[in-house]
C-alpha positions in Angstrom: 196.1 75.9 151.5 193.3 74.5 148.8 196.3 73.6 146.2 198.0 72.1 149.2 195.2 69.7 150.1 194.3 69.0 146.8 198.3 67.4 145.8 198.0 65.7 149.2 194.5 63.9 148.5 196.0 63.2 144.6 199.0 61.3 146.1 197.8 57.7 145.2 199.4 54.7 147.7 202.9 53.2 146.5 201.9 49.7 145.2 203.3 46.8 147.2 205.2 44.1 145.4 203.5 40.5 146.1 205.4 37.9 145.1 204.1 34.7 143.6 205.8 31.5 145.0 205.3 28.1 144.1 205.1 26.3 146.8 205.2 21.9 146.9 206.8 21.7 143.9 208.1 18.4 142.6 211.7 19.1 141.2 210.8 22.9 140.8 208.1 22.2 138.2 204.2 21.9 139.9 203.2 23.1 143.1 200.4 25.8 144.3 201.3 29.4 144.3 200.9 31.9 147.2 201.1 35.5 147.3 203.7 36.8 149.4 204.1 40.3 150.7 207.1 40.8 152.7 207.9 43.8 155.2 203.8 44.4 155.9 204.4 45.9 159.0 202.4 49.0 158.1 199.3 47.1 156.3 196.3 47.0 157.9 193.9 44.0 157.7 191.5 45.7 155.3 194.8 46.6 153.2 195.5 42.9 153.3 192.5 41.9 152.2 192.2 43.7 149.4 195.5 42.9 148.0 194.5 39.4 148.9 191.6 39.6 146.6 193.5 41.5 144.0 196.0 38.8 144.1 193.5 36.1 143.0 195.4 33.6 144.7 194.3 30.6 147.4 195.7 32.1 149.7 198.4 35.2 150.2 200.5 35.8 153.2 201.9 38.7 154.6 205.1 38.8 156.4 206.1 41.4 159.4 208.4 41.7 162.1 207.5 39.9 165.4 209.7 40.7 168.7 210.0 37.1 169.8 209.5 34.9 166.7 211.3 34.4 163.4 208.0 36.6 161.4 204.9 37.2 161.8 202.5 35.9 159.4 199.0 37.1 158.4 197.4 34.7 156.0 194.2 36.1 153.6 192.1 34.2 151.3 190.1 36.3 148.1 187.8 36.5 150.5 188.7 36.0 154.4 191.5 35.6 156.9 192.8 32.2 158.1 194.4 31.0 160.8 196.7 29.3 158.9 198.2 28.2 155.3 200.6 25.6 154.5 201.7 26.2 151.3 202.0 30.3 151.5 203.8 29.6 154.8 206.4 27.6 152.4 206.0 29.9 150.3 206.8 32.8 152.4 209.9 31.5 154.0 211.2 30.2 150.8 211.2 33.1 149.6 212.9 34.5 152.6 215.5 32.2 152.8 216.0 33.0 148.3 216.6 36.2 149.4 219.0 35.8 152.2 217.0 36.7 154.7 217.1 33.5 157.0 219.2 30.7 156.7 219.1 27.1 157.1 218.2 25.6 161.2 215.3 25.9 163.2 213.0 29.4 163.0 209.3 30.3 164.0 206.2 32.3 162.6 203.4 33.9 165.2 200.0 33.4 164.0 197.0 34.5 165.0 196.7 31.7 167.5 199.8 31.4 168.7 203.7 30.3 167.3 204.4 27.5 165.7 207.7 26.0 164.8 209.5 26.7 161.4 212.6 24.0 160.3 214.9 25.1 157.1 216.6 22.1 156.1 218.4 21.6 152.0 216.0 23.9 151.1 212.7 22.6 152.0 210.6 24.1 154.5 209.0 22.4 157.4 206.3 24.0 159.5 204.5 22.5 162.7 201.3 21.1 163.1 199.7 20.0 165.9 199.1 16.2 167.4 195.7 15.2 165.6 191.9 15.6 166.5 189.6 13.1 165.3 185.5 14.2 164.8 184.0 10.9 163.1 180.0 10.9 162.0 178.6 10.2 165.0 180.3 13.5 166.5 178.3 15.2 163.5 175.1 14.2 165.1 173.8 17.9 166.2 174.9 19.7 162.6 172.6 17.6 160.4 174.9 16.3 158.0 174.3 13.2 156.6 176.9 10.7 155.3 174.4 10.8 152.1 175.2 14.7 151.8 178.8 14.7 152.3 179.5 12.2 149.3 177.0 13.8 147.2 179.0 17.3 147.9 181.4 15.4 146.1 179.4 13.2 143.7 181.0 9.7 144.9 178.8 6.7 145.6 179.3 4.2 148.5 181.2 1.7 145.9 183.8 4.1 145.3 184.9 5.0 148.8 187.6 2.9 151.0 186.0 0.5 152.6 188.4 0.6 155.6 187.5 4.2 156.7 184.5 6.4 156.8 184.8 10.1 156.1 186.1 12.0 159.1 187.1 15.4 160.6 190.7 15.7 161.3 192.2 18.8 162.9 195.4 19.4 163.2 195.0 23.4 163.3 192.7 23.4 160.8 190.1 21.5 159.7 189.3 19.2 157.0 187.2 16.4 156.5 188.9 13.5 154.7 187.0 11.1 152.3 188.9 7.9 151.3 188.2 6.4 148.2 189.5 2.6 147.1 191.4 4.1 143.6 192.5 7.1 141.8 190.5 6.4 139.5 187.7 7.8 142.0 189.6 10.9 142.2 189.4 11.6 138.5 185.7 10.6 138.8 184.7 13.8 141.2 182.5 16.6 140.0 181.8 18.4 143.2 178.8 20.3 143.8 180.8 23.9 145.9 177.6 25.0 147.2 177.0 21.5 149.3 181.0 21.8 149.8 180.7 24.9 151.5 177.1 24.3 153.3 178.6 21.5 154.7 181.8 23.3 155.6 180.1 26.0 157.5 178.0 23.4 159.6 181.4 21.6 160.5 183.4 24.6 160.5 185.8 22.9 157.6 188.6 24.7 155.6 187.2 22.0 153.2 187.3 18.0 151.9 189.9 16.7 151.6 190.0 13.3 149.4 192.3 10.7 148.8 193.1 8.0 147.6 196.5 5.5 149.4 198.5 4.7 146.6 201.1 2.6 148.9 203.9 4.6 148.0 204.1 3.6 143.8 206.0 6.5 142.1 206.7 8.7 144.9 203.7 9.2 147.1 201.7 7.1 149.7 198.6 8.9 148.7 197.6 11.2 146.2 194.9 13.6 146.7 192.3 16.4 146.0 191.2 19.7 147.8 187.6 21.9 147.7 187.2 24.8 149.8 184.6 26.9 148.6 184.3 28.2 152.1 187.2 30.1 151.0 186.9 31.0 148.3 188.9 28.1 146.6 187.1 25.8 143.9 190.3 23.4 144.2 193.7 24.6 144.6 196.9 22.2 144.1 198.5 21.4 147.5 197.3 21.9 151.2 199.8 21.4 153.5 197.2 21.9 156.4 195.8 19.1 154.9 198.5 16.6 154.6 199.2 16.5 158.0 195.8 15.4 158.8 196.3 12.7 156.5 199.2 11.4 157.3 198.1 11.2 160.8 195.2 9.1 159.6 196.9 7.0 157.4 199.2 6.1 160.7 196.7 5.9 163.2 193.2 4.5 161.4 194.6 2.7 157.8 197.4 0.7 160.7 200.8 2.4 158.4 202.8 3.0 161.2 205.7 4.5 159.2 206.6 8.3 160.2 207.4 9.7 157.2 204.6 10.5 154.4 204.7 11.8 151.1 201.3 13.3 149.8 201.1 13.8 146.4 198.3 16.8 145.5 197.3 18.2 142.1 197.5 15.5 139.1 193.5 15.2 138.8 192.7 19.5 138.3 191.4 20.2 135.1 195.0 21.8 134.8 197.2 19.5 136.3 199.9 20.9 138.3 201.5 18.2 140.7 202.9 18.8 144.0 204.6 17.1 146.5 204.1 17.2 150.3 206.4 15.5 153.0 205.7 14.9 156.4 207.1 13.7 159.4 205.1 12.6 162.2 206.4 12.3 166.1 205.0 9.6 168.0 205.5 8.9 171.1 204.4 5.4 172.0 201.5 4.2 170.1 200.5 8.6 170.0 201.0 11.2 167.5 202.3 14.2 169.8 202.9 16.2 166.3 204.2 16.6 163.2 206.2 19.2 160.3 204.8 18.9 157.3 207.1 20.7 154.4 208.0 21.0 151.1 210.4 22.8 148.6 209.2 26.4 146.7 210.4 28.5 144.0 209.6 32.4 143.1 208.1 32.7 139.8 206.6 36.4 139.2 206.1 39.8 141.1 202.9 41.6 140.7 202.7 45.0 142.2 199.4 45.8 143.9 197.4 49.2 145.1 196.2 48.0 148.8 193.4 50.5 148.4 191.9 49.5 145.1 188.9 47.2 145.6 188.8 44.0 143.4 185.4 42.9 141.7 187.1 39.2 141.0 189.6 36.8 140.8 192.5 37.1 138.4 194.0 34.3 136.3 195.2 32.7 139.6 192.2 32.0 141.4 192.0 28.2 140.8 195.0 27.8 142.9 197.3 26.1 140.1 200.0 27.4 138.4 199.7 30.4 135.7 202.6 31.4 134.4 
């Protein structure tokens, strides 16, 4: 009996394959990768997390069976769940669709809170997002942020910022606070300061900031962009499509650019560049955004294999959230 329950506590957990995905790429070279674990049906949330964390990725998602939607996905940073991810959700069903699994035509993940709509179309991946939710400074009253705090969090002076919009909270299932600035030049010019980042994101209850900067569609983007989420566990990573819809909702609705379709350009101004692309498509209805898919193209790269029930003191090679391959 004693030799018995000794080979059974010895057995050590089969290691689960988590594939790394680029996700946003621009002509398969670029993007941000995601972990992806596929058939997690039998992983709890602490398994998850640790393989999460192991991972050393952004974000990682974990794909199970769901009785009335296409999958069910779970989605971990290093260091918590979210509710959702844009680019591990390409990721995920890229990598589905690679392997057979779906085809192309409309599909659908469950989430934590609630099903959203999944569109395969020439090999990009479109997810929705919901119609926008705007929280401008004066909404910010009761939190104590300052307009003075949020652009030092970012170390950005007045004279760098767009003069045609102040920094706002826009919410389309996540979210982020977007800061305009008049060039990309400002872009290059941000050192931020994470701790203020994520201070500031727990008082608003961010992901992150988002900043941008409209480029007015020269080379292929109408704005290019970077992304902080320290809250997460992210320094910068190098495409949020959970950001882009917000965006591109408030390019359309506050900047006057009634087009519909936005491409979002995420990536060139990391320490190591690593350029995405993100498209989206807005529906209005009227003069009113009613909602929006917001997609992009992804490519496997790598497969790591991971023990669920070892615990991680750090982040791998991956943790920036660019490519490292």
């Amino acid at each position: 009996m004693e030799t018995t329950m000794l080979k059974q506590n010895e057995v050590k957990a089969t290691p689960v394959p988590v594939h790394i995905v680029n996700a946003f790429t621009l002509e398969g070279t670029g993007g941000n990768p995601a972990g992806v674990v596929l058939d997690a049906d039998a992983l709890d949330e602490s398994d998850m997390q640790s393989i999460a964390a192991q991972t050393g990725l952004s974000e990682t998602t974990f794909v199970s069976r769901h009785p009335t939607e296409g999958a069910r996905l779970d989605f971990f940073t290093p260091t918590r769940r979210i509710a959702h991810c844009g680019h591990a959700t390409v990721a995920a069903f890229a990598l589905m669709q690679a392997e057979g699994r779906i085809a192309d035509g409309p599909t659908s993940k469950q989430t934590v809170d609630g099903p959203r709509r999944i569109l395969v179309r020439h090999g990009a991946i479109f997810m929705e997002q919901r119609a926008p939710r705007y929280l401008t400074q004066p909404a910010w009253a009761g939190t104590g942020v300052t307009p003075a705090e949020v652009l030092a969090a970012v170390g950005l002076s007045t004279d760098l910022l767009d003069s045609r919009v102040a920094p706002q909270v826009v919410d389309t299932g996540n979210r982020f606070l977007l800061i305009g600035v008049a060039n990309a030049d400002g872009l290059a010019e941000i050192v931020p300061d994470l701790e203020a980042v994520a201070r500031i994101s727990d008082a608003l209850d961010l992901v992150g900031f988002y900043v941008f900067a409209v480029t007015s569609g020269s080379g292929f983007a109408h704005a290019t962009t970077r992304m902080f989420a320290p809250r997460y566990g992210i320094s910068e990573e190098s495409a949020t499509g959970m950001a882009a819809g917000p965006l591109a909702c408030l390019l359309h609705d506050v900047l006057g650019d009634r087009r519909t379709h936005f491409v979002i350009e995420q990536g060139r101004f990391m320490a190591t560049p690593s350029v995405s692309r993100i498209l989206v498509d807005l529906v209005v209805e009227g003069n009113r955004i009613t909602g929006l898919m917001a997609g992009g193209e992804g490519h496997a790269v790598r497969t790591l294999r991971i023990d669920p029930k070892t615990q991680s003191g750090g982040r791998d090679a991956f943790s920036s959230g660019q490519q490292s391959q």
